[in-house]
C-alpha positions in Angstrom: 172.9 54.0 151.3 171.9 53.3 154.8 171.2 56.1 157.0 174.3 54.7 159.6 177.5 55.4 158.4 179.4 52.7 157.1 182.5 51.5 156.3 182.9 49.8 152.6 186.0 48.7 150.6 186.1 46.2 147.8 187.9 43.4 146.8 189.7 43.3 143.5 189.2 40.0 142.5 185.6 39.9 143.8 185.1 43.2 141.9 186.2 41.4 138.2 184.6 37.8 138.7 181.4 36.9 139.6 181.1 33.6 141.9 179.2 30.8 140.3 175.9 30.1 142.2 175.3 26.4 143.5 172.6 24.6 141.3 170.0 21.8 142.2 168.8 19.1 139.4 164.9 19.5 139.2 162.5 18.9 136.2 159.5 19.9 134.8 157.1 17.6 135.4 158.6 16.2 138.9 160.0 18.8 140.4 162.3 18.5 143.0 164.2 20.9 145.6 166.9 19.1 147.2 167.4 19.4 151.2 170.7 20.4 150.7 169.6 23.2 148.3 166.8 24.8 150.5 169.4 24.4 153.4 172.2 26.2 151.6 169.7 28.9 150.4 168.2 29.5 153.8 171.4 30.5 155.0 172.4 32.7 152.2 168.7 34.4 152.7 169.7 37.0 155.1 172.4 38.3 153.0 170.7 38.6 150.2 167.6 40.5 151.7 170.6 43.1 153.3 172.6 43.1 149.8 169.3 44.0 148.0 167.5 46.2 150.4 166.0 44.4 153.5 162.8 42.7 153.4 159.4 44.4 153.2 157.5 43.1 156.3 154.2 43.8 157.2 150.6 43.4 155.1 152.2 43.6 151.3 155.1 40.8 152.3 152.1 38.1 154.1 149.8 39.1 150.6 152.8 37.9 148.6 153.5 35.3 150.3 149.7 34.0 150.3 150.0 34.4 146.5 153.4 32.3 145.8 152.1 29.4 147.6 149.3 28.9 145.1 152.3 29.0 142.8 154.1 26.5 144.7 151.7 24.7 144.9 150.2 24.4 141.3 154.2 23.6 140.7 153.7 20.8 142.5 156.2 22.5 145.1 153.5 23.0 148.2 155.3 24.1 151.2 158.7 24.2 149.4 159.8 27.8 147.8 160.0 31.2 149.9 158.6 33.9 149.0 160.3 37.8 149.9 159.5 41.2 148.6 162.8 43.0 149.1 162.9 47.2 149.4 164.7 48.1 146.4 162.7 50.4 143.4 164.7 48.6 140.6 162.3 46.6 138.9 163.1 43.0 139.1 162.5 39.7 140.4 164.8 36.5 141.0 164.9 32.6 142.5 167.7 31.1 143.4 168.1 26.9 144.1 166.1 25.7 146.2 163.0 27.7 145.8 163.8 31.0 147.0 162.2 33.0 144.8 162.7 37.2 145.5 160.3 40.0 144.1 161.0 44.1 144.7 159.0 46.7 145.7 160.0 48.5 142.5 158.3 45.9 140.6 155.0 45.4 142.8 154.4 49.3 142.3 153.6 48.7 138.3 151.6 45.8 138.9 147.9 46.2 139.0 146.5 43.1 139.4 146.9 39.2 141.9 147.2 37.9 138.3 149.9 39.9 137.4 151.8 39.2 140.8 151.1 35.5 140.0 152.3 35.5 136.7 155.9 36.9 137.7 156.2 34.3 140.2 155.1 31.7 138.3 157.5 32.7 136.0 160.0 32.6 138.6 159.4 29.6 139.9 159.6 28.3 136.6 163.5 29.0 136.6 164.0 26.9 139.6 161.8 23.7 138.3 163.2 23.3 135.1 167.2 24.1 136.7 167.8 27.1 134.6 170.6 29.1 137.5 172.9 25.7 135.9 172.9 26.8 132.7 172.3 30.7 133.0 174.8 33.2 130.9 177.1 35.4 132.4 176.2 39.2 131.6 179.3 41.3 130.3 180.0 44.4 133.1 183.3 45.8 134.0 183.2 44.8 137.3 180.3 44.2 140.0 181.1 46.8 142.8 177.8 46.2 144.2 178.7 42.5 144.2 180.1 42.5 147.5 178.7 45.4 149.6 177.4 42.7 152.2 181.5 41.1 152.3 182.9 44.4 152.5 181.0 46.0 155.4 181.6 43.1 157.6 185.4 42.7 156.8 183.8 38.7 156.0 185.3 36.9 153.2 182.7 34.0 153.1 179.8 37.0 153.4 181.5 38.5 150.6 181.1 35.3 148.6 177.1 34.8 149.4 176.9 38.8 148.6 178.3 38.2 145.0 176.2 34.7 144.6 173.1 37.6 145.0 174.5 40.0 142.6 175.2 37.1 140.3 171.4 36.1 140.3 170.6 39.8 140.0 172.6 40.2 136.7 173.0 36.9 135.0 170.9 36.5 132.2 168.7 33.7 130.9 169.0 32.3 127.5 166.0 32.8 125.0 164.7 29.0 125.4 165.1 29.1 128.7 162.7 32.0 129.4 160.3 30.5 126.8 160.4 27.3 128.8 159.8 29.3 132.2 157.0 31.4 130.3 155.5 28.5 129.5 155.6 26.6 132.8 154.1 30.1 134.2 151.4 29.9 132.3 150.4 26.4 133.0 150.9 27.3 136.6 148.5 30.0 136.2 145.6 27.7 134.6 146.6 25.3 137.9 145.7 27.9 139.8 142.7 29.7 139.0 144.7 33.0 137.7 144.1 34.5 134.5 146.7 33.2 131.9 146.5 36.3 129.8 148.5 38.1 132.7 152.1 36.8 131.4 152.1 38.4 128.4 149.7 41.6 130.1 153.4 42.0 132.3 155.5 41.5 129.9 154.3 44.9 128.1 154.0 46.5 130.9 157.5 45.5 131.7 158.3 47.4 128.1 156.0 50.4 129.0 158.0 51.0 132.1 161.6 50.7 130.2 160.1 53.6 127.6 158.9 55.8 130.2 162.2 55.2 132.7 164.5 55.8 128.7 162.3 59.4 128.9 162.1 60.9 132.2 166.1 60.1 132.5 166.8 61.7 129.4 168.5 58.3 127.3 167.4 56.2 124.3 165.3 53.2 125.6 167.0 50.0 125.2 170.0 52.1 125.6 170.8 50.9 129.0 169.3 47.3 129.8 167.1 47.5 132.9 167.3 44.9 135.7 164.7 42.8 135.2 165.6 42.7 131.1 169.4 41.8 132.2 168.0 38.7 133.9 165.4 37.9 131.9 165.4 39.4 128.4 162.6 40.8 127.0 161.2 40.3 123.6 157.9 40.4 121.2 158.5 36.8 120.6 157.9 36.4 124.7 154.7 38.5 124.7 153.1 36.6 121.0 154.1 33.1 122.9 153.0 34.0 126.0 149.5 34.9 124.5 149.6 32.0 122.4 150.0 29.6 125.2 147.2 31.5 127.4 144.9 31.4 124.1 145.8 27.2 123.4 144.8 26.5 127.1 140.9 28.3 126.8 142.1 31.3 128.9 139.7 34.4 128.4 141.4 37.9 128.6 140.3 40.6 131.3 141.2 41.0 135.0 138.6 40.1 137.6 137.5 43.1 139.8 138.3 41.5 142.7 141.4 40.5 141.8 143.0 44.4 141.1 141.0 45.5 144.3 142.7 42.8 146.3 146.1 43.6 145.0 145.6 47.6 145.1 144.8 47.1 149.2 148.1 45.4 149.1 149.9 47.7 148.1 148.2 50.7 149.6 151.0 53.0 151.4 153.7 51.0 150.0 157.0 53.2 149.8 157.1 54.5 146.5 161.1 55.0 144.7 163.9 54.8 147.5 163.3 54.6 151.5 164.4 57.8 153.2 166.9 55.4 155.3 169.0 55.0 152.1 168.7 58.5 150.5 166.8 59.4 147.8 168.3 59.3 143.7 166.6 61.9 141.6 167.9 61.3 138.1 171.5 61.7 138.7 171.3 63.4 142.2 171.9 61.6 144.8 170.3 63.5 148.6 170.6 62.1 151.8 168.2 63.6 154.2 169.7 62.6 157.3 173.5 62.3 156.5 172.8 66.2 155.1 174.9 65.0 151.8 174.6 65.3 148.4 176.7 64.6 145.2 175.9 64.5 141.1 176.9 62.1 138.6 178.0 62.7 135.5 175.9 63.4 132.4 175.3 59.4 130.9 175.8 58.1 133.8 173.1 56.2 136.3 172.7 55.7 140.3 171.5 52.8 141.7 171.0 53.2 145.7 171.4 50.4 147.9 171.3 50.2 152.1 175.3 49.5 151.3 176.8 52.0 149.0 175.4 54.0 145.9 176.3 51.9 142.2 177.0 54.3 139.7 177.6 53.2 136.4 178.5 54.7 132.8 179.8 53.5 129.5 183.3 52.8 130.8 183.9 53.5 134.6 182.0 52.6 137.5 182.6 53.7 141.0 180.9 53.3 144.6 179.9 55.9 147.2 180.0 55.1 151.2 181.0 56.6 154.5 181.9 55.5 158.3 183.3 57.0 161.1 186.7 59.0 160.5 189.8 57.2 161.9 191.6 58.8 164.3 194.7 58.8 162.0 192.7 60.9 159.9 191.3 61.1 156.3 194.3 59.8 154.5 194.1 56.4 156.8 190.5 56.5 155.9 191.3 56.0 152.7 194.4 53.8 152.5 192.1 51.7 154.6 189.5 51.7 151.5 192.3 51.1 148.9 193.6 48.0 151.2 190.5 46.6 151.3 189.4 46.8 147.9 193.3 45.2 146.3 193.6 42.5 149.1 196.4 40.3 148.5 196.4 41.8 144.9 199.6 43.9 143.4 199.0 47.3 142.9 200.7 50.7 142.3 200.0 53.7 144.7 200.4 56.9 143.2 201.0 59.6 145.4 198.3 61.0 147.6 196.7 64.5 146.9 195.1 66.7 149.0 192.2 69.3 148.6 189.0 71.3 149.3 185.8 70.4 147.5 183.0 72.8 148.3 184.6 73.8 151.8 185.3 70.2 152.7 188.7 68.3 153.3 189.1 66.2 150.8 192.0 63.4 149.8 192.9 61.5 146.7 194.6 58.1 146.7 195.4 56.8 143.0 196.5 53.0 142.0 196.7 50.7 139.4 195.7 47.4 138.9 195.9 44.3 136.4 192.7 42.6 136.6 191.9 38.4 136.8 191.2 39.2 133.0 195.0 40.7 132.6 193.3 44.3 131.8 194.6 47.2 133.6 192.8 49.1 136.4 192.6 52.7 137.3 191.7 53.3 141.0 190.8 56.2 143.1 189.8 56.5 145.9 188.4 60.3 146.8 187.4 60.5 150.5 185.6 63.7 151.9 185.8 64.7 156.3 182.0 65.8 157.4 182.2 66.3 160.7 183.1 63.4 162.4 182.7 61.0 159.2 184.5 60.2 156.2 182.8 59.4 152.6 184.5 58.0 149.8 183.9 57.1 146.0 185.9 54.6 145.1 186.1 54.2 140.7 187.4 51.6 138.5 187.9 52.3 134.7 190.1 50.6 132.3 193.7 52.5 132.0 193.1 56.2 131.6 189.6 56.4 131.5 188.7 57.3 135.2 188.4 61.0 133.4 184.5 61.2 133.4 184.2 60.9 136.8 186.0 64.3 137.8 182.8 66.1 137.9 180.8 63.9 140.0 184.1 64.2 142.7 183.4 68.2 142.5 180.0 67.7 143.6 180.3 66.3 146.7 178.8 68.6 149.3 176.7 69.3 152.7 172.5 70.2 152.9 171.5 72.5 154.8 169.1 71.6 157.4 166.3 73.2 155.1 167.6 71.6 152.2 167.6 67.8 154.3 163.9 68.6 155.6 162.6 69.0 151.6 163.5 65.7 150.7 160.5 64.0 151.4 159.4 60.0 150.5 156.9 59.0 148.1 154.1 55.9 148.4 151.6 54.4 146.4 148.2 56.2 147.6 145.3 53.8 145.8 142.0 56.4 145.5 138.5 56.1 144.0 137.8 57.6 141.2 135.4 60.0 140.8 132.9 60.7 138.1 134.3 64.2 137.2 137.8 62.7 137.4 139.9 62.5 134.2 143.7 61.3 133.3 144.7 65.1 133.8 143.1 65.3 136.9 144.3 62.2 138.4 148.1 62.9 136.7 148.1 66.4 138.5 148.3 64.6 142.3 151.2 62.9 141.2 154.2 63.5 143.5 156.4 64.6 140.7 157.3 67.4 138.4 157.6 66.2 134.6 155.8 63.6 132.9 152.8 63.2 135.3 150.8 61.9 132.5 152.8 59.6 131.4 154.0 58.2 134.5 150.1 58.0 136.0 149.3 55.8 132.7 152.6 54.0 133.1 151.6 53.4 136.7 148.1 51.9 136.6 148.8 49.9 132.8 146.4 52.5 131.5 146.8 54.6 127.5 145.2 57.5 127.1 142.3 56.5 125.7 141.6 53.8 128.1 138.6 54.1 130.5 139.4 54.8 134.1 138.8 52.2 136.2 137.0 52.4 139.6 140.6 52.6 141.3 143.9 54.0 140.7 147.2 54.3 141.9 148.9 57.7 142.2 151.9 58.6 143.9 151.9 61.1 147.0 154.6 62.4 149.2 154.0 60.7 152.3 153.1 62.7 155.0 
């Protein structure tokens, strides 16, 4: 969540139903990105960089860039696609028609080599050549809060649209042929340009080994919530034993060129490591802001996902939003009939009767409703705003009909930092060092910015097991200073 305070409401309708993203006809062989396509794209580009974090400027963005026009090019697509890393620490990558093709920051941190970047946005572009976003299948959620974060902080109906066209992308899933087919245009775009073919299926497990370790430092079964990058592009052994196949039929040999993980690593070096500072930070189900000076928890089985909008957070049954602006004049109850309005539009709804409160010595208001859905399910809503000051924050949760329950606790947490509190939450970046010959795993693990699992996340980090031999870099994660 941005560091400015913001307004947010949601729109009912928006909420329950995805928008369908526009499509352009391309194929294989003779690709083609329509005019029309790229033009509608470049104009949805800014919104999707703000729904999904801003774009990452600077030395990493220009390397990235230099990379995906090889891609482009061995597509046959010189000159045609656009290339973006975007500042969000989920790890995932997308392309929407007409060869806009977005990769995260979350992702680039457990990548280790130019192959490896290449091979994702091979992949990538892939989707775009053979047409895939006509044919791809709708995900089952209970609604996409985080749809229309852009929409609702400008009051825009037709930003809200372009806002859920993005979320769409981010959470529509592929079919099983259809990420076979863009594996194996990846992997002949690889070959095309000079990369190492083996790096596909190299990703795709470290893709897996990332799920495992994120399934046990949060505490939850792995598979048991899908991840990103699996929800738009499904992972299997069948990918990784085809990918290899295709990388093995082609005369690819395995192994990463030196110069291609030192050129990546000094891409990366001093990238922001988990979320920016400007947003808050999410430590398991914690989420700190350092400079608002608030903090909140969310229930056990539940998971936050920070954006510069709003925070997502998401459990088996409800889901619900946290955001902030400046508090009306009228007060906190206006602040939140203002959020209720918002979020139902033109919809019918029932308003239950407000109720007032402290939570943890702040003012706090309750605004209950009910809704019937597109889908003709019934809605709980509540809207739970908090006075800070000058401000007003707000959860606003959706849950089927008597289930908004689980969320109770998470309301109860709400509270201020002290100022010494704020100052300890500190960011994290990729730091790339030498090793040394009396370094070890242990040693190397123990200057990781965390406290649990530095092992396993230092292996996870840098594609390494523990009996693999160091190589002459690595990436650990520091706080920065």
């Amino acid at each position: 969540m941005g560091g400015k305070m913001r307004s947010m409401a949601l729109g009912i309708a928006a909420a329950l139903a995805l928008v369908a993203c526009a499509t352009v006809s391309s194929t294989p062989d003779a690709p083609a990105v329509a005019e029309a396509a790229r033009a509608r794209a470049g104009q949805q580009h800014p919104q999707i960089l703000a729904a999904f974090g801003g774009e990452v400027t600077g030395p990493t963005s220009v390397y990235v860039k230099g990379v995906g026009e090889k891609i482009a090019t061995a597509a046959g697509l010189p000159g045609r696609c656009t290339f973006s890393v975007i500042g969000s620490d989920v790890v995932n990558a997308f392309a929407v028609p007409g060869c806009y093709i977005y990769i995260t920051r979350g992702l680039l941190a457990i990548m280790n080599s130019e192959d490896e970047l290449a091979s994702v946005l091979g992949h990538e572009v892939g989707h775009v050549v053979a047409d895939h976003s006509a044919r791809r299948q709708n995900a089952s959620t209970l609604s996409g809060l985080g749809a229309i974060a852009v929409g609702v902080l400008t009051g825009s109906g037709e930003l809200a649209q372009l806002a859920g066209q993005a979320a769409q992308v981010w959470t529509l899933s592929y079919s099983r042929d259809q990420e076979f087919e863009s594996d194996d245009l990846g992997v002949r775009y690889l070959f095309r340009a000079g990369y190492n073919p083996f790096a596909a299926a190299d990703m795709l497990d470290a893709l897996g080994t990332n799920d495992a370790l994120s399934a046990k430092t949060s505490n939850r079964q792995a598979g048991s919530e899908i991840p990103a990058w699996a929800r738009s592009h499904p992972l299997s052994a069948d990918r990784v034993t085809r990918a290899t196949a295709q990388a093995q039929a082609g005369g690819g040999v395995r192994g990463q060129p030196p110069e291609m993980t030192a050129r990546y690593l000094a891409a990366i070096d001093g990238m922001i490591y988990g979320d920016d500072p400007e947003q808050g930070f999410v430590n398991g189900r914690t989420f700190a802001h350092p400079k608002l000076k608030i903090a909140f928890e969310a229930p056990t089985g539940f998971t936050l996902t920070n954006t510069p909008a709003a925070v997502n957070i998401s459990g088996p049954n409800a889901k619900a939003q946290f955001a902030g602006g400046a508090l009306p004049a009228e007060g906190l109850e206006a602040h939140a009939r203002a959020v209720l309005a918002k979020l139902v539009g033109q919809s019918p709804v029932q308003v239950g009767q407000t109720q007032r409160s402290t939570t943890n010595g702040l003012e706090t208001v309750t605004l209950p409703a009910r809704a019937q859905a597109q889908s003709g399910q019934i809605v709980d809503i509540s809207v739970t705003a908090y006075r800070v000051g000058t401000s007003a924050y707000h959860f606003v949760g959706l849950a089927p009909q008597g289930q908004l329950g689980p969320l109770a606790p998470m309301l109860s947490s709400m509270r201020t930092l002290t100022d010494a509190q704020a100052a300890a939450l500190r960011a994290r970046v990729i730091d790339v060092v030498n090793v040394g010959p009396r370094d070890t795993v242990q040693t190397l693990a123990q200057r990781m910015a965390f406290d649990d699992f530095r092992v396993e996340r230092f292996l996870a980090l840098n594609g390494l097991n523990a009996n693999t031999p160091l190589p002459a870099q690595v990436k650990i994660v520091r706080y920065a200073s």
